[in-house]
RODRENDREN-766696 format. One record per residue (C-alpha): residue in one letter; x, y, z. Coordinates in nm, 4 decimals. Layout:
BEGIN
> type, c1, c2, c3
> A, X, Y, Z
...
REM end
This chain:
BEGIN
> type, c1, c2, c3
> X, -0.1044, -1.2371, -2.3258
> X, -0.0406, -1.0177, -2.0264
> X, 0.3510, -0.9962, -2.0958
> X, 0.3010, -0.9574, -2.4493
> X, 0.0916, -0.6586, -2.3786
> X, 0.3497, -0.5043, -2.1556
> X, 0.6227, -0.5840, -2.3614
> X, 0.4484, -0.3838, -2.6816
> X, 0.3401, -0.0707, -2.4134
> X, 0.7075, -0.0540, -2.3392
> X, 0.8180, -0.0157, -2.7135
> X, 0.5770, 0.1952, -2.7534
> X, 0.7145, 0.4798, -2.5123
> X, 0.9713, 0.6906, -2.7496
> X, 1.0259, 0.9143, -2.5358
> X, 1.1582, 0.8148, -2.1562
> X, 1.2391, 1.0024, -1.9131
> X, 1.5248, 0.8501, -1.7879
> X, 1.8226, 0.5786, -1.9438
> X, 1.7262, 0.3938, -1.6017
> X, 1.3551, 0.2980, -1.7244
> X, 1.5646, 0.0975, -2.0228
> X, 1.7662, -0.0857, -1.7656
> X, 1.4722, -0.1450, -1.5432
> X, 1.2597, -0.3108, -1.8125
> X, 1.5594, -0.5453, -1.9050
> X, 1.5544, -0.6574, -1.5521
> X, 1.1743, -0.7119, -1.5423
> X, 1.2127, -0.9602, -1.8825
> X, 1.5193, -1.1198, -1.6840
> X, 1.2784, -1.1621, -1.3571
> X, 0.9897, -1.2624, -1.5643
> X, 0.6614, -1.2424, -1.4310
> X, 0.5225, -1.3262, -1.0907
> X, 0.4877, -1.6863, -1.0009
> X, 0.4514, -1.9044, -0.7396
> X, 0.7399, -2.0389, -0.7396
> X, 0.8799, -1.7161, -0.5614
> X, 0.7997, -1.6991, -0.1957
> X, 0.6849, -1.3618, -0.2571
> X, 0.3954, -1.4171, -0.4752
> X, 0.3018, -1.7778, -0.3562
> X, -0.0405, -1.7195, -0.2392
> X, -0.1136, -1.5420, -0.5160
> X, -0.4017, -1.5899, -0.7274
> X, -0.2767, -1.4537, -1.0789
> X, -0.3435, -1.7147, -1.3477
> X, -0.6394, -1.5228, -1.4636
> X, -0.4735, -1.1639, -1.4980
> X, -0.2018, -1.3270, -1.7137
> X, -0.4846, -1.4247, -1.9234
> X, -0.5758, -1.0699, -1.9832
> X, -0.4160, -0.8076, -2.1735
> X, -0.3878, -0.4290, -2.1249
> X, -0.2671, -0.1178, -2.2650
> X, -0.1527, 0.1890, -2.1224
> X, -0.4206, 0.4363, -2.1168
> X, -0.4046, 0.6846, -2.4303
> X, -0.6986, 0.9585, -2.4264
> X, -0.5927, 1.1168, -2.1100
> X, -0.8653, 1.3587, -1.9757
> X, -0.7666, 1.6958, -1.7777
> X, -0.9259, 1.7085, -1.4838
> X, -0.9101, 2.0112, -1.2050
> X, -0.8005, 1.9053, -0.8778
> X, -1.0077, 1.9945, -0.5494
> X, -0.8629, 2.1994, -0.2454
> X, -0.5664, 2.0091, -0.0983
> X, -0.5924, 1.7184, -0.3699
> X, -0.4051, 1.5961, -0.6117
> X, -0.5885, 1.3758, -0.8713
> X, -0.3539, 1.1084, -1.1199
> X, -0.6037, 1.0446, -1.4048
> X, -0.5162, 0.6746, -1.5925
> X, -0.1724, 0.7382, -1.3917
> X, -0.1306, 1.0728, -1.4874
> X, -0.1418, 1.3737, -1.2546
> X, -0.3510, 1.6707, -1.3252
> X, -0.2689, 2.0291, -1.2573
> X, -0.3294, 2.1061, -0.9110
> X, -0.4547, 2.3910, -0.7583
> X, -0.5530, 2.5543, -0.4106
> X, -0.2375, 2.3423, -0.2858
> X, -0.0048, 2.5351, 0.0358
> X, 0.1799, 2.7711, -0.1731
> X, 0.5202, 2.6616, 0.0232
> X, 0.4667, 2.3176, -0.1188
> X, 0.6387, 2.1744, -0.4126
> X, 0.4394, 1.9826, -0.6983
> X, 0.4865, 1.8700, -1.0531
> X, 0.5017, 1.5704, -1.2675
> X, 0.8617, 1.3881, -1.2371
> X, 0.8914, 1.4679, -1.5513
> X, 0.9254, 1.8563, -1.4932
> X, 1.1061, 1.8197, -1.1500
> X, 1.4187, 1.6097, -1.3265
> X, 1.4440, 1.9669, -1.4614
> X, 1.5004, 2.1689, -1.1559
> X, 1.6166, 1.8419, -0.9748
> X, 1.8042, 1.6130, -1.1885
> X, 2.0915, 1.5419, -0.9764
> X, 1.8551, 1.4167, -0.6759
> X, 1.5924, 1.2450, -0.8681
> X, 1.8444, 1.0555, -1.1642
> X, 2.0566, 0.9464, -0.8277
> X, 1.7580, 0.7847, -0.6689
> X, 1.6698, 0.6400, -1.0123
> X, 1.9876, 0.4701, -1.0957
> X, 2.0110, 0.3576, -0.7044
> X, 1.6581, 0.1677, -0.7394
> X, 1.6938, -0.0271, -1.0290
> X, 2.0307, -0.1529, -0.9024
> X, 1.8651, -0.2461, -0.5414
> X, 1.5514, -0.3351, -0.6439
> X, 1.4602, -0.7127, -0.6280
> X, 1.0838, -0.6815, -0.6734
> X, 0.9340, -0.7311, -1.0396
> X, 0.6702, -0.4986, -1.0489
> X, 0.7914, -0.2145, -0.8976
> X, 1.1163, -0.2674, -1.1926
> X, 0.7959, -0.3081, -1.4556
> X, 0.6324, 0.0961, -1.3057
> X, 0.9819, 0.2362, -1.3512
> X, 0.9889, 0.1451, -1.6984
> X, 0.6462, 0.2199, -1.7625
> X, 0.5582, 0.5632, -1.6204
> X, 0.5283, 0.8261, -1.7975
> X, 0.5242, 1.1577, -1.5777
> X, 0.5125, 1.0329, -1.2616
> X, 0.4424, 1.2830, -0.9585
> X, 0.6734, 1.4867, -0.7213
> X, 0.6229, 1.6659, -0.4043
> X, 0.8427, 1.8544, -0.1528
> X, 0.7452, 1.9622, 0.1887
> X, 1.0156, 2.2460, 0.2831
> X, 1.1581, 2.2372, 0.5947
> X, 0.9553, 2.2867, 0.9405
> X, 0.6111, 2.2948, 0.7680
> X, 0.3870, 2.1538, 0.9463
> X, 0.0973, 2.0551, 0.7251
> X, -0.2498, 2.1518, 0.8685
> X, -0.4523, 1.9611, 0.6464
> X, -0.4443, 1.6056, 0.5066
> X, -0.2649, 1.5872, 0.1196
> X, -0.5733, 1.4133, -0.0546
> X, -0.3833, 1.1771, -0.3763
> X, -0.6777, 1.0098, -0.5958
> X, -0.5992, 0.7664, -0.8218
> X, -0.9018, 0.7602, -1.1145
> X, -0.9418, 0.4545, -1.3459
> X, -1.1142, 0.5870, -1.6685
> X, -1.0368, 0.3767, -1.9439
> X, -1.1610, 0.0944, -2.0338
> X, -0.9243, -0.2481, -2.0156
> X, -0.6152, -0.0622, -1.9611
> X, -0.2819, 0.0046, -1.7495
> X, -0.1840, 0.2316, -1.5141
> X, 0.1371, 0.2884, -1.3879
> X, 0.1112, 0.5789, -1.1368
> X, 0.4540, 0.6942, -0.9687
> X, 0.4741, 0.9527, -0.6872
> X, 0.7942, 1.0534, -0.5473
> X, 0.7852, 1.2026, -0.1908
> X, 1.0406, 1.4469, 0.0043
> X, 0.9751, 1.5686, 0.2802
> X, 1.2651, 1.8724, 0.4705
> X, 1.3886, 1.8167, 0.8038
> X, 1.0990, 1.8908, 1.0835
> X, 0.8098, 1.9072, 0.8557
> X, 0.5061, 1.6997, 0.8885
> X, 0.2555, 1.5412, 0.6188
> X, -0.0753, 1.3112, 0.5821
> X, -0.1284, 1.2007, 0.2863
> X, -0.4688, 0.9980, 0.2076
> X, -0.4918, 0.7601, -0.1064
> X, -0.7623, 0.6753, -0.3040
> X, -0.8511, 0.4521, -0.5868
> X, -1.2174, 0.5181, -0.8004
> X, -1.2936, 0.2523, -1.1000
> X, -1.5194, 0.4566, -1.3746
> X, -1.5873, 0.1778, -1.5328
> X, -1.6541, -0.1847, -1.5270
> X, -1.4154, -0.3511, -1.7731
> X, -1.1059, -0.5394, -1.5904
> X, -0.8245, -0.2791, -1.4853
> X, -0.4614, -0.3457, -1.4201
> X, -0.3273, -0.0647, -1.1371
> X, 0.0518, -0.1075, -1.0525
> X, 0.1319, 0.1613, -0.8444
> X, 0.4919, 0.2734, -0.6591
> X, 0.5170, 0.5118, -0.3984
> X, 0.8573, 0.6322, -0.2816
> X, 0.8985, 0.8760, 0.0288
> X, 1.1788, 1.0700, 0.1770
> X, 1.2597, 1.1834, 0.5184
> X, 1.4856, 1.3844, 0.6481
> X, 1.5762, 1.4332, 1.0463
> X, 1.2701, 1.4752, 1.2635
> X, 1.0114, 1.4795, 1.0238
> X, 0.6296, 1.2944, 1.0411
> X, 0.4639, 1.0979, 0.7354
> X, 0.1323, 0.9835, 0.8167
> X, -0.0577, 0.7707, 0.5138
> X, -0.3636, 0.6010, 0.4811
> X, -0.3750, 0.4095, 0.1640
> X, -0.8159, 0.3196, 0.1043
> X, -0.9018, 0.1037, -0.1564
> X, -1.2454, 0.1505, -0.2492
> X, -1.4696, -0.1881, -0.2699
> X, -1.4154, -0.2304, -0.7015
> X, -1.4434, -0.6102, -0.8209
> X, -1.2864, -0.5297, -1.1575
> X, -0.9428, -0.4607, -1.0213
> X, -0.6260, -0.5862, -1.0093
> X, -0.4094, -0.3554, -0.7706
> X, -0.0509, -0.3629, -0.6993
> X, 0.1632, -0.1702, -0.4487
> X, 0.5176, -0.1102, -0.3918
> X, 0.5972, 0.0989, -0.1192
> X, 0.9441, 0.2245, -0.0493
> X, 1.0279, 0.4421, 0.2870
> X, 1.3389, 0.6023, 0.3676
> X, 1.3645, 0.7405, 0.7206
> X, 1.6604, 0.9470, 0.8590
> X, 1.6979, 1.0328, 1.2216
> X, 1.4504, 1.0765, 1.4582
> X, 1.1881, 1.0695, 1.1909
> X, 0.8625, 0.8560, 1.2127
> X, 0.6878, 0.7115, 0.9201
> X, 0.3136, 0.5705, 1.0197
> X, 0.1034, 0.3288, 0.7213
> X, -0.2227, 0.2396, 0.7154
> X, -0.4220, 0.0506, 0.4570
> X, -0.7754, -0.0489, 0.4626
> X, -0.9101, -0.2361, 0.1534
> X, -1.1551, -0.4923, 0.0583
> X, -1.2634, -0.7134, -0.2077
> X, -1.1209, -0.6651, -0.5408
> X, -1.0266, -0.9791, -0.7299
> X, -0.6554, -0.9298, -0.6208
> X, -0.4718, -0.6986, -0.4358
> X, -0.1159, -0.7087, -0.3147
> X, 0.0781, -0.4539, -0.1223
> X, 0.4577, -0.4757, -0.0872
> X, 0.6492, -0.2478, 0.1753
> X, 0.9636, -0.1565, 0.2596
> X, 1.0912, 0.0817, 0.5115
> X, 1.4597, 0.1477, 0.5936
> X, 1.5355, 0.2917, 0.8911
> X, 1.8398, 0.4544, 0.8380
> X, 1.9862, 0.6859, 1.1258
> X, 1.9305, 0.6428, 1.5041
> X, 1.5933, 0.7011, 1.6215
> X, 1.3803, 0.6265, 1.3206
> X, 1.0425, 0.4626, 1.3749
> X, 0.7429, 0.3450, 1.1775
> X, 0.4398, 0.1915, 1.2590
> X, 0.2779, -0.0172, 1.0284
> X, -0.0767, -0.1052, 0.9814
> X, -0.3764, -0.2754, 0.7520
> X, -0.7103, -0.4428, 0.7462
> X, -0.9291, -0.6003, 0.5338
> X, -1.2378, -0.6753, 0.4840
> X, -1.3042, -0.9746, 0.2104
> X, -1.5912, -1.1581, 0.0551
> X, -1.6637, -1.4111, -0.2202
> X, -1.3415, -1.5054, -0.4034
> X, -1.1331, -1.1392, -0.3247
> X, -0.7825, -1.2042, -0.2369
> X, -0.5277, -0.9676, -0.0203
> X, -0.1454, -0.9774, -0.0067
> X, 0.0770, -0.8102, 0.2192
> X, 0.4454, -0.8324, 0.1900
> X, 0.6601, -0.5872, 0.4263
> X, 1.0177, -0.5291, 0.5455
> X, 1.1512, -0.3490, 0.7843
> X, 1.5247, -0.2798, 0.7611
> X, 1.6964, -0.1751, 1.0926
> X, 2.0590, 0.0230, 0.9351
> X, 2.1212, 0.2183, 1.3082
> X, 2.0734, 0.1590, 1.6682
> X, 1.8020, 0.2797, 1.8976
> X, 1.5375, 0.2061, 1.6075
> X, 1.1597, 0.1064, 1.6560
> X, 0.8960, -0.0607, 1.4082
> X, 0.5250, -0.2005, 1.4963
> X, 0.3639, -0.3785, 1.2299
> X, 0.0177, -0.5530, 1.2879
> X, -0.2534, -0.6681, 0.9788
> X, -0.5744, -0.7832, 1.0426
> X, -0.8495, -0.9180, 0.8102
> X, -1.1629, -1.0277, 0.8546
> X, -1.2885, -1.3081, 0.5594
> X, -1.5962, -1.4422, 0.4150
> X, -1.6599, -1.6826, 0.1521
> X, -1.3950, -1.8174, -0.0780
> X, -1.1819, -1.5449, -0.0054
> X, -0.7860, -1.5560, 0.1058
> X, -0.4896, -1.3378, 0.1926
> X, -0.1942, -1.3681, 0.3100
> X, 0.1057, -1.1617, 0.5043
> X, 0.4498, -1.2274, 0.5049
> X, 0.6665, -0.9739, 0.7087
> X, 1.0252, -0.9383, 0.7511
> X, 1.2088, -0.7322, 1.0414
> X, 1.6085, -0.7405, 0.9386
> X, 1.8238, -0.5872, 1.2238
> X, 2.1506, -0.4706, 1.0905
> X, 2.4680, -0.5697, 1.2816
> X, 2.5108, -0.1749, 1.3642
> X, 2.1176, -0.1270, 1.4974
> X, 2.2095, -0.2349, 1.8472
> X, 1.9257, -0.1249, 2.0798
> X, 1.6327, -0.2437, 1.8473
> X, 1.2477, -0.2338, 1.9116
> X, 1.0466, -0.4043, 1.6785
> X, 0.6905, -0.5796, 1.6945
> X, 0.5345, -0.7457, 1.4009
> X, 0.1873, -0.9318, 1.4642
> X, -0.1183, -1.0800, 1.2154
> X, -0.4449, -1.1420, 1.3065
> X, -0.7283, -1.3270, 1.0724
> X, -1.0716, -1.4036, 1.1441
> X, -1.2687, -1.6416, 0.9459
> X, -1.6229, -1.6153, 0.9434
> X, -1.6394, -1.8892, 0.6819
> X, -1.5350, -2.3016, 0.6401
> X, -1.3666, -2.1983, 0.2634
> X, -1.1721, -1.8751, 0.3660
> X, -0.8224, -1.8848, 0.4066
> X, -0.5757, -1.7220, 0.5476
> X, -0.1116, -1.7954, 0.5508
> X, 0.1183, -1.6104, 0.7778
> X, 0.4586, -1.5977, 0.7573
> X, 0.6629, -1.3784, 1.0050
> X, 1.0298, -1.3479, 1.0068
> X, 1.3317, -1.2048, 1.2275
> X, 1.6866, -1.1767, 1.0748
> X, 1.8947, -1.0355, 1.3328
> X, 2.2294, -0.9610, 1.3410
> X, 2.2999, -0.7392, 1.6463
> X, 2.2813, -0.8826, 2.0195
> X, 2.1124, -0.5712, 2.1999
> X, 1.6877, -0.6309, 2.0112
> X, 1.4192, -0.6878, 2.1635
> X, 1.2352, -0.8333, 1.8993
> X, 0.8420, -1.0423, 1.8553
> X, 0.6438, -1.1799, 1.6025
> X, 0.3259, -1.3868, 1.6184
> X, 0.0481, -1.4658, 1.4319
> X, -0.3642, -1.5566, 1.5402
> X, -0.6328, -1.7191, 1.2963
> X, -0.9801, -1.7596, 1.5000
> X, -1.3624, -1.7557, 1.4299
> X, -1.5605, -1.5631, 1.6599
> X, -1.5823, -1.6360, 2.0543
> X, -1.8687, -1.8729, 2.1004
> X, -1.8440, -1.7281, 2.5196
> X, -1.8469, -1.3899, 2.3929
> X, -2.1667, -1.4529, 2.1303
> X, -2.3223, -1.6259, 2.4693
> X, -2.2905, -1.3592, 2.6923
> X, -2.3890, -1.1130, 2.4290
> X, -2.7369, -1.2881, 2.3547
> X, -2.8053, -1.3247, 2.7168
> X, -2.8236, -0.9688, 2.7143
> X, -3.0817, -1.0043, 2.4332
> X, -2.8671, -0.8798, 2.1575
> X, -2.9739, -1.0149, 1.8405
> X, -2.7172, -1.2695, 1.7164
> X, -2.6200, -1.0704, 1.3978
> X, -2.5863, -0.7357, 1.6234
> X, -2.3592, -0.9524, 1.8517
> X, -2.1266, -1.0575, 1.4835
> X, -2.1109, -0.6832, 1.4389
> X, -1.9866, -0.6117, 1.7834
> X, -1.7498, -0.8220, 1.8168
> X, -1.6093, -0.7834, 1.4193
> X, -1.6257, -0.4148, 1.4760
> X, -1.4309, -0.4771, 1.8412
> X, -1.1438, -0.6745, 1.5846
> X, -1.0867, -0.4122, 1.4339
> X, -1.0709, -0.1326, 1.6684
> X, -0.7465, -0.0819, 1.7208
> X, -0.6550, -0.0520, 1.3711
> X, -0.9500, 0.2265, 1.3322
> X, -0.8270, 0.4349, 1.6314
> X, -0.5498, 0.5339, 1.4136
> X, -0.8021, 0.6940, 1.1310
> X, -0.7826, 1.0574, 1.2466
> X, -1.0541, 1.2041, 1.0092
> X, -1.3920, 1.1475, 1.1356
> X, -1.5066, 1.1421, 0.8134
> X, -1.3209, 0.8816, 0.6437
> X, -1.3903, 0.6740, 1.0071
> X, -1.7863, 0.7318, 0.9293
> X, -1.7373, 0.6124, 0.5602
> X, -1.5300, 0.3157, 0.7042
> X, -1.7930, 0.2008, 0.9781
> X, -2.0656, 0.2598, 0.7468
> X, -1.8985, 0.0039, 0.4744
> X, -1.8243, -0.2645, 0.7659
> X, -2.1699, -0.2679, 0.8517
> X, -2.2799, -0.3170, 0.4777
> X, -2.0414, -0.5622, 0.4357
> X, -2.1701, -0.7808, 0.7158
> X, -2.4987, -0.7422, 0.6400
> X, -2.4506, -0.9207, 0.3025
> X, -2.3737, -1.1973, 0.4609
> X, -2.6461, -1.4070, 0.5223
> X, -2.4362, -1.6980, 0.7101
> X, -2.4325, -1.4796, 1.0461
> X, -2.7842, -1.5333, 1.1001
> X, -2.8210, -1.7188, 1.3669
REM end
């Protein structure tokens, strides 16, 4: 049903943007959908999305954007006010007009390089997309707020937001995803960012707690020299979600650091797929994702660091960490190193535990109730992946949900 759905969604754009968006739906049908029989997807719950079918959302509703925000309504943006005047924003759709060389280039480069089947199916599928450009040396005081509403009922969204940022500027960006409603959605987002020489991205992708949606990422980085691109994610119990990165480090001196954490209950699922491509020497890349499970709930994270023959004088960590606070949780790691050059230093590992039955002990000696000792130590877990959360705000909100989350849980009562 789900295929059939897409397939009639795609006919039903006259209009697209771009000859590309033809090509990439071909390859989609060639890929097919998802499976487990790709690595990729093996962990995958996804028999009862296919089940399901969705159209793209229709009655569009014009909303105005807050200070510093930028609001996609059923994946399309809104006009945006109170935005840094020096900044750049528009749909795609207008910026092909004032940028068509740049942004058909980057098109027709995608769908040939492009090996993922989801991020081919949002190429096809978008329809205005979004576009921003930080000029040169602008150093962005404030945090670029993107929120992603889900409005109509049963239906598809296909968000796409292109990112560019000039050489020396800086940028955080903050996603966010808010269900209206509670039929089943279908979200399949792509993000694609930009960086020239010495400049910062900073992004913190939260997806709000919604149990009626299916969310998929595709992430696609492109850093130049001396340039640093950090990721964060922090998500937690929708039926499925999946994020897949890729960052290409393409001149000397790039870095990224990579991070995410989940929280998940009941039957929720969690995906991450990343890959780090080292293209020049004296590169760096940290990845580490941690989740903390209840229930029947599972995730998995398969990461890739590929060190180019050229990228001599390569650092690059990659870790997972999983804690299971229930016998049915479940949790598959997969790290990998493809090297090619002889001057890396290079790690990957992976932990699953259940909490410390020392630490509980010395924590109830104390006299620390046993479920404040859970929280402690949970909250401890994921520390180092918080630290990174520069607004205080979104840190409160964060804290606040991890402590609602573990008090739902009635198994860490001791």
């Amino acid at each position: 049903m789900l295929l059939k759905s897409l397939k009639e969604s795609f006919d039903k754009e006259v209009h697209k943007l771009d000859p590309s968006m033809q090509t990439a739906f071909t390859a989609f049908e060639k890929m097919g959908l998802p499976s487990k029989k790709s690595d990729a997807f093996r962990y995958l719950g996804l028999k009862n999305l296919y089940e399901m079918s969705f159209s793209k959302a229709s009655n569009i509703q014009e909303e105005e954007s807050p200070a510093n925000t930028l609001v996609f309504v059923d994946g399309v943006l809104q006009k945006s006010k109170q935005i840094e005047s020096s900044i750049v924003v528009s749909t795609i759709k207008d910026a092909i007009k004032s940028h068509g060389a740049l942004i058909r280039s980057r098109f027709s480069r995608f769908v040939k390089a492009e090996k993922d089947p989801l991020a081919l199916l949002n190429h096809a599928l978008f329809s205005s997309g979004g576009f921003v450009y930080i000029p040169p040396d602008l150093q962005m005081k404030e945090p670029l707020n993107i929120v992603f509403k889900i409005k109509e009922e049963q239906s598809l969204h296909i968000p796409k937001l292109m990112v560019f940022l000039g050489k020396g500027s800086s940028l955080q960006i903050n996603l966010k995803i808010v269900c209206e409603n509670a039929s089943m959605q279908f979200s399949n987002r792509y993000i694609e960012i930009h960086q020239e020489m010495n400049s910062v991205c900073s992004m913190i992708n939260y997806l709000e707690e919604s149990e009626n949606l299916y969310h998929f990422d595709s992430v696609r980085s492109f850093v130049k020299r001396d340039a640093k691109f950090n990721y964060l994610s922090v998500s937690a119990n929708s039926p499925t979600q999946r994020q897949n990165l890729e960052v290409s480090l393409l001149e000397e001196g790039a870095d990224t650091n990579i991070k995410g954490l989940c929280f998940l209950d009941d039957k929720a699922e969690s995906h991450a797929h990343v890959t780090v491509k080292h293209l020049e020497e004296s590169c760096t890349s940290h990845q580490h994702f941690k989740s903390v499970q209840l229930g029947s709930s599972k995730s998995s994270f398969e990461g890739k660091i590929f060190v180019d023959q050229k990228a001599q004088k390569t650092l690059a960590y990659q870790m997972s960490s999983s804690l299971l606070l229930s016998d049915k949780a479940h949790t598959f790691c997969k790290p990998n190193l493809e090297i090619y050059a002889d001057d890396v230093k290079a790690s990957h590992g992976a932990t699953i535990s259940q909490l410390n039955e020392n630490e509980l002990f010395y924590l109830k000696s104390r006299g620390l109730p046993y479920k404040d000792c859970c929280n402690l130590l949970i909250k401890g877990f994921c520390k180092d992946i918080l630290d990174d959360i520069v607004d205080p705000l979104m840190i409160e909100r964060l804290l606040k949900k991890i402590s609602i989350f573990l008090a739902n849980e009635g198994q860490l009562n001791g």
